[in-house]
N, C-alpha and C positions, 0 to 999 in steps of 0.2 A: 113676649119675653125676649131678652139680651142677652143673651150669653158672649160669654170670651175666650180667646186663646192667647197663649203665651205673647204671639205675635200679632193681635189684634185690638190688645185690651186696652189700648188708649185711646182709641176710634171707636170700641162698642160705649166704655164710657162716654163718650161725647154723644155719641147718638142714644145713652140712655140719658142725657142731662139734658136734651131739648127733646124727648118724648111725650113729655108732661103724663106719668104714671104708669107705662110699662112696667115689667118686672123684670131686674138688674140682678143676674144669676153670676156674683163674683167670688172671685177667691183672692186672697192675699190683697185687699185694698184695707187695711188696719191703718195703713200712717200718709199723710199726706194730702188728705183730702177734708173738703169740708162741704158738706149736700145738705149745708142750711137752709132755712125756709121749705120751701113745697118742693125742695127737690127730689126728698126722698122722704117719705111719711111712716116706713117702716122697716125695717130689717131682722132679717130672719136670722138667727145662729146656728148652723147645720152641725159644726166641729170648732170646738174649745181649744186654739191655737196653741197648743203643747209647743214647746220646743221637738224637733227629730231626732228619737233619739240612736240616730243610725248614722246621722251627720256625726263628724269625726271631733269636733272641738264640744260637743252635746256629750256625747257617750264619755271624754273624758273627765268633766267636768260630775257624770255621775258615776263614773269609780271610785272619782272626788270624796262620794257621798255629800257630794253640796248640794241638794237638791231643795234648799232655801230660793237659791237662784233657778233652777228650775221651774220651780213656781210662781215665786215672784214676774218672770220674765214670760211665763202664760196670763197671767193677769194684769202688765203693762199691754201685751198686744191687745187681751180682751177689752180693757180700759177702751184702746185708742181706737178699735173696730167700733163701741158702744158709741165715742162722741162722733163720730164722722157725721152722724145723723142730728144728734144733740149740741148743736155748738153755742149756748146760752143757758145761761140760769132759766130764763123765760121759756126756753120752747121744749114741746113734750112731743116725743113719738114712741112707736109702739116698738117691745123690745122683742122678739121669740127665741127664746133659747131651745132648741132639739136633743141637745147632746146632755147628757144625763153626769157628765162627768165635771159639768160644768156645775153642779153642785158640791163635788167633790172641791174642787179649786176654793169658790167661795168661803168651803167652813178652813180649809189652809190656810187663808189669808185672812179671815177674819179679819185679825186684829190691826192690818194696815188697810183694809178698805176705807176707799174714801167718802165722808160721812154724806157726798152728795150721793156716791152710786152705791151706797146702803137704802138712800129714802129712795131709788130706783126699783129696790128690789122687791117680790109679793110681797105682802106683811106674811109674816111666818113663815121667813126663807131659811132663819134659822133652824127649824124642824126640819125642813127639806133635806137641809146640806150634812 
């Protein structure tokens, strides 16, 4: 296993991307990366990337009662977590979601999922969420 710290996690990534199948214990790698092919065969979901809502521009935005964009902007990060591993039409890996609230999200958004990462999901997520 790889794990990271604030101050190291550009080095543990690299040392988990020529490991050939350790397990990459990350946080906050949603955007910017791409572990196509055999880099990375599966990804686990621990926690469903809410916005914080303790950070100062979050909390005001939900006194707002906007919380369209709160959700919304958990389900862009989820999106971008999900393809880091998926970067083609063609390739499949394995998806695990832990966090139970990540069902909650999905029936929110329904109606703007995207109709690829709908055929991603069990059949009968609906019931789930």
């Amino acid at each position: 296993m790889i794990a990271h710290t604030p101050e190291d996690r550009e080095a543990a990534l690299k040392e988990w991307k020529a490991s050939n199948g350790k397990v990459f214990l990350a946080v906050a790698f949603e955007e910017g990366q791409d572990w196509k092919g055999d880099i990375c065969g599966a990804q686990v979901f621990f926690k469903t990337p809410f916005p914080d809502i303790k950070e100062r521009r979050v909390e005001r935005r939900l006194e707002l009662k906007d919380w369209r964009w709160y959700y919304l902007t958990a389900l862009r990060k989820t999106i971008q977590a999900y393809g880091r591993a998926v970067r083609s039409p063609t390739e499949k890996k394995t998806f695990y979601v832990l966090d139970s609230s990540f069902w909650d999200l999905m029936r929110r958004c329904r109606h703007v999922l995207p109709d690829w990462f709908k055929e991603a999901l069990p059949k009968g997520w609906e019931e789930i969420a």
